[in-house]
N, C-alpha and C positions, 0 to 999 in steps of 0.2 A: 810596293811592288806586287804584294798580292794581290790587292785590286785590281793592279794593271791586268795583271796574267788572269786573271777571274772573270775580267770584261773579256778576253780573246776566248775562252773556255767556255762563257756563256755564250757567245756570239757562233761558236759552234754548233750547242750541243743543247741552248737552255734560257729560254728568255726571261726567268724567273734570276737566273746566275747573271744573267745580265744587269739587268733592271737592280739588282741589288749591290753586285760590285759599283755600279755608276755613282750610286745614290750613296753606298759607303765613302769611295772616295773623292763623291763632294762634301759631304758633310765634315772630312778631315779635314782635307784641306782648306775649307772655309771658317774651321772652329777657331776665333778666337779673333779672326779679320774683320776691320772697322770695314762695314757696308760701303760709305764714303769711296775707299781704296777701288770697290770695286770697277766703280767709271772713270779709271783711270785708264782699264782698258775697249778703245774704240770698240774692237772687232767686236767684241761681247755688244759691245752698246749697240753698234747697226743690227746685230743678231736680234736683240730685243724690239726692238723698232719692226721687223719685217714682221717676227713670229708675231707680235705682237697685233697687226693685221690679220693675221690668220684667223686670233680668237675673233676680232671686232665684226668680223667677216659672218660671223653664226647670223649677225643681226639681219641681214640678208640673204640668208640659207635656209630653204625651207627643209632640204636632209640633213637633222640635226646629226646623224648619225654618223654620215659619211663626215659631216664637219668633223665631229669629236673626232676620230679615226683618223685624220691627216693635222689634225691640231696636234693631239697627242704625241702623236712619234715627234713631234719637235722640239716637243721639252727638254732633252739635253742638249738642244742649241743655249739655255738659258742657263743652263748649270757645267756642261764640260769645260766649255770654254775659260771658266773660272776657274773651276777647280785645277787645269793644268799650271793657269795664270801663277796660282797662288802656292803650288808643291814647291817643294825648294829643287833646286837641280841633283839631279841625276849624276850620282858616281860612275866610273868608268867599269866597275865590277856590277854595281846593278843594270848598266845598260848591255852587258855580258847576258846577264841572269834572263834579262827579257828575249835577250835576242837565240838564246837555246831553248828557252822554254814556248817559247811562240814556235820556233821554228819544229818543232817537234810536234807541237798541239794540230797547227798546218798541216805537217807530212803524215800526222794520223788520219786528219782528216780529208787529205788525197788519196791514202793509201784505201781508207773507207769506199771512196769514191770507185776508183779504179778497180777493186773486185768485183764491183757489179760488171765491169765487162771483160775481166776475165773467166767470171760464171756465166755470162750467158751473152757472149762474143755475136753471134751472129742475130740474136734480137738488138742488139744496140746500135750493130752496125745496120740495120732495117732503120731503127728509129732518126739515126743519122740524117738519113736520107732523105726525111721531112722536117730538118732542123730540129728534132729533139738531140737533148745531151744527157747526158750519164747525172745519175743522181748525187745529189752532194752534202756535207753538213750546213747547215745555219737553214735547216727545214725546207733544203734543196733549192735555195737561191745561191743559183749557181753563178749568177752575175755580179753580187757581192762578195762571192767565196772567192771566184778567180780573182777578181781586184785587190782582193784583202793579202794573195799568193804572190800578185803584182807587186806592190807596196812591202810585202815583207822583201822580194827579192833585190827591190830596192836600197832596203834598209839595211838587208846585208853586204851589198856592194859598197853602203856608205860604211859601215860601222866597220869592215875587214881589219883596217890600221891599228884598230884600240883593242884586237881580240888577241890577248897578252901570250897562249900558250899556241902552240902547234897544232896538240889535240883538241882544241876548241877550232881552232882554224881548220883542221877535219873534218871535225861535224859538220860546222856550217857549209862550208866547200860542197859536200854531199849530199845536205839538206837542201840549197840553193841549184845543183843539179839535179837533183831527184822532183823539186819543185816547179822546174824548167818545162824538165821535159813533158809533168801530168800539166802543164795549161797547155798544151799541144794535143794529150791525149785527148783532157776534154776537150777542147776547140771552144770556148765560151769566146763568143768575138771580145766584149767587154775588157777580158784578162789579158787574150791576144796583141789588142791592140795598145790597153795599158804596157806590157811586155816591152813589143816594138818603141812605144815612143819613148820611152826608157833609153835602148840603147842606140836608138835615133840619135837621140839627148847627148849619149853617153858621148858617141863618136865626136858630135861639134861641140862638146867642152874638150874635147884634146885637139883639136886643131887649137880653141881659142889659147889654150897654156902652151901653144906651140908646139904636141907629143903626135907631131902626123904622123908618123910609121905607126904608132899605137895607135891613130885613128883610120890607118888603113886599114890595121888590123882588125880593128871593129865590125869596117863593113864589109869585108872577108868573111870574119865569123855570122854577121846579121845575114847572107848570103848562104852562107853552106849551111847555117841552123834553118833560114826557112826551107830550101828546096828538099834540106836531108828529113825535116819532118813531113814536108806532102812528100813525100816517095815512101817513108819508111812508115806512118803513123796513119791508119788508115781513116782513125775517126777524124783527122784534119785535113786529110785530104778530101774526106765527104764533105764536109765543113765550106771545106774553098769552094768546091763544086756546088754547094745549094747554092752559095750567095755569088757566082758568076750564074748559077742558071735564073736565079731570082730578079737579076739586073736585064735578062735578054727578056723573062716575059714582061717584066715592067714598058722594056723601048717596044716592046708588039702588043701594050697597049692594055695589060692585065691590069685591075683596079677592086680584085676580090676581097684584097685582103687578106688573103688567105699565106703571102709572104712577108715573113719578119720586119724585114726592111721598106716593102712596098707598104708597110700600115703605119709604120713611121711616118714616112712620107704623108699618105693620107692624113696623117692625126696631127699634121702639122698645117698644113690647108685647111680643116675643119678651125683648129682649134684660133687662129690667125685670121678667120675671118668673125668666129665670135668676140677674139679679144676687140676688133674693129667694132663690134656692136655696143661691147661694152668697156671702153679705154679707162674712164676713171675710178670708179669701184667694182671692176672685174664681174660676174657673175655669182660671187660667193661660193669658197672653198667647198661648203656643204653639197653643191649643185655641177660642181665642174661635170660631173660624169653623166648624171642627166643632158646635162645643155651639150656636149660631145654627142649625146646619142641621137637629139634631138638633129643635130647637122647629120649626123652619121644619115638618119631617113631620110633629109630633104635633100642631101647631094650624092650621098651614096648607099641606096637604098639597099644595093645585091649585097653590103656585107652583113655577114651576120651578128648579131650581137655578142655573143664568142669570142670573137674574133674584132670590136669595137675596142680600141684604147684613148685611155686621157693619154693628149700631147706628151712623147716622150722625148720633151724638152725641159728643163726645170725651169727656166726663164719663163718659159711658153707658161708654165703650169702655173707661177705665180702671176703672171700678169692676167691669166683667164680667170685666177679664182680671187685677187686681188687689188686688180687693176693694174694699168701702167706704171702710175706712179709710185706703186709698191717695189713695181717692176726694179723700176730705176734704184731703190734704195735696198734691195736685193744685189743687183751686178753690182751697188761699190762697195758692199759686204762680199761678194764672191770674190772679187780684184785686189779688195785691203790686204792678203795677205803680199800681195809683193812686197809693200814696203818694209818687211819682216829680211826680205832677202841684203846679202850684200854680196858682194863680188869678191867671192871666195870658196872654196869647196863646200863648207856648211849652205851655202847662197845657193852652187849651182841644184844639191839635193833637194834641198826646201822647194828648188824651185820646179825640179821635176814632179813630184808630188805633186803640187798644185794643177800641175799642166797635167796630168793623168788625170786628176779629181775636175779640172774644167771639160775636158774633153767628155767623160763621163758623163756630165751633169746635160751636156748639148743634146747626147744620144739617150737619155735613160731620163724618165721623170723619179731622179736619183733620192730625193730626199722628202722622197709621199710614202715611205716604209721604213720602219723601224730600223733595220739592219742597214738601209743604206746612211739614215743617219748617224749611225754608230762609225760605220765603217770610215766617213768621208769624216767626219770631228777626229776618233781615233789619231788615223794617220796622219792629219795635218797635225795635230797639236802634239802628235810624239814627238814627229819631227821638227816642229816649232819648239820643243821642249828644248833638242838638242844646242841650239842657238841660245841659251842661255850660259852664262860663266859661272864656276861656282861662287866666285866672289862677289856676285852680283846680285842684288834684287831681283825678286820673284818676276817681276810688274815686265812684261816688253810690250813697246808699243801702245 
């Protein structure tokens, strides 16, 4: 459990506290396990297979540099996923211990956030106004911070039932609204939308157990929380405003670049016509950003390089830097975890997580960064943890 909590504290505050809880608690977990055991588990083994394109991809890659830089941060695809495989499960008192201790390490790191615009309110609401957002912990990536805010809030709504005293059911109740409300303050779309599909989720698993009045009630609440945060919260309401103004100069034919969401778009058109150039061994990982800029000048010369992004699809990103066919054995590693699910409350949680972390992965070249690979392993595999019995073997799936 220290590890656990060590990886959430460096993922805040310290990629050195990072890097060393990971590699701590694979080395425990793995001491004394027959290698063999470990192809027992798929998920891990498709992991190995895609990452393991990544490296082959150098041979192809005249930027060795840029290669190492997106090989590396993938290296705990090869080792997390074990290490959770192989812990034994999780007491109902340690899963207490993580869920006050994260939640705390979060709300410092919101609260952190959040004084920057109560100190200087009216530059932030300026910076609003051109889609910047208030600065945050994990070296102000603010799109895995929200998500990580998302995911915890998640994980408090599942874990409520097992939080055995009152005044722990306090804390968290407090922490899980005080958490609420700073991804509203920020506005990071990312958190937002994680947020919403949550309790999107939330409402049609209570139609499905047949609890309608509490799924009315849902979209009651989903209702009066958005419109009461654009009335009352001003940096989400700037938030809503760029990206309805960002969609009108799109349809009147803007192609600058210069908006969030229009470079998206853009970097999907570039990047979909080179994966078309090159379908079976991609352009190599080392080059993606080159051969991006390279279309960037022949089709769209006015943007700046600035303002140039790799494909912010992760699908997109492995098929342009590793072909199709890697492509393909990527989605049935992204999709393997359904079969993890079963139709039952542990089933529907598991299953929301996933579906925040695919959604994620469509909009964000999610897992070409350190922190996003932490973030997106982390949560699935905590929450995949929970699915285990204690009478049961380490080994699912």
């Amino acid at each position: 459990m220290i590890c656990i909590v060590g990886m959430v504290a460096g993922f805040l505050v310290s990629r050195v506290l990072l890097s060393a809880s990971t590699f701590i608690l694979g080395c425990t977990a793995l001491y004394n396990v027959d290698p063999r055991r470990w192809f027992k588990d798929k998920w891990w083994l498709l992991g190995v297979v895609w990452v393991s394109f990544y490296a082959i991809s150098s041979l192809w890659s005249d930027n060795t540099g840029f290669w190492n830089i997106h090989f590396n941060v993938k290296l705990p695809i090869l080792l997390l996923p074990l290490a959770f495989t192989f812990l034994p499960s999780f007491s109902d008192r340690q899963l207490r211990i993580y869920t006050v201790c994260t939640g705390i390490l979060l709300l410092l790191g919101a609260g952190y956030s959040a004084m920057f615009l109560v100190n200087h309110m009216d530059f932030y609401m300026e910076q609003y106004r051109t889609s910047k957002v208030l600065p945050t912990p994990a070296e102000d990536d603010h799109i895995r911070f929200s998500i990580s805010i998302a995911c915890y809030i998640i994980w408090g709504v599942y874990i409520w039932p097992r939080l055995n005293t009152r005044s722990i059911k306090i804390i968290i109740a407090c922490i899980l609204v005080l958490l609420t409300v700073y991804l509203h303050v920020l506005a990071a779309k990312s958190g937002i939308i994680s947020l919403y599909i949550f309790i999107i989720a939330l409402g049609f698993y209570f139609l499905m157990i047949k609890k309608v009045k509490t799924a009315l009630a849902g979209i009651i609440i989903v209702i009066v929380l958005f419109f009461t945060a654009l009335k009352t919260i001003p940096t989400f309401s700037q938030r809503i405003g760029y990206i309805s103004y960002t969609y009108i100069v799109f349809e009147r034919g803007d192609r600058s670049g210069k908006y969030g969401d229009i470079g998206r778009l853009i970097s999907y058109k570039i990047a979909l016509k080179k994966i078309i150039e090159h379908p079976w061994t991609g352009v190599g990982t080392g080059d993606m950003m080159n051969v991006m800029r390279e279309g960037y000048k022949k089709w769209y010369p006015q943007i700046k390089e600035e303002d140039q992004l790799l494909p912010h699809n992760q699908l997109m990103d492995v098929a342009l830097g590793c072909g199709m066919p890697v492509a393909a054995i990527f989605s049935i590693w992204l999709f393997y975890p359904l079969v993890w699910i079963r139709k039952n409350r542990d089933g529907f949680f598991m299953f929301v997580i996933w579906l925040v972390f695919l959604v994620n992965l469509m909009i964000e070249p999610f897992l070409e960064v350190q922190f996003g690979v932490f973030v997106y392993l982390f949560f699935m595999l905590w929450q995949r943890a929970t699915l285990k019995k204690p009478e049961r073997a380490a080994i699912i799936a």
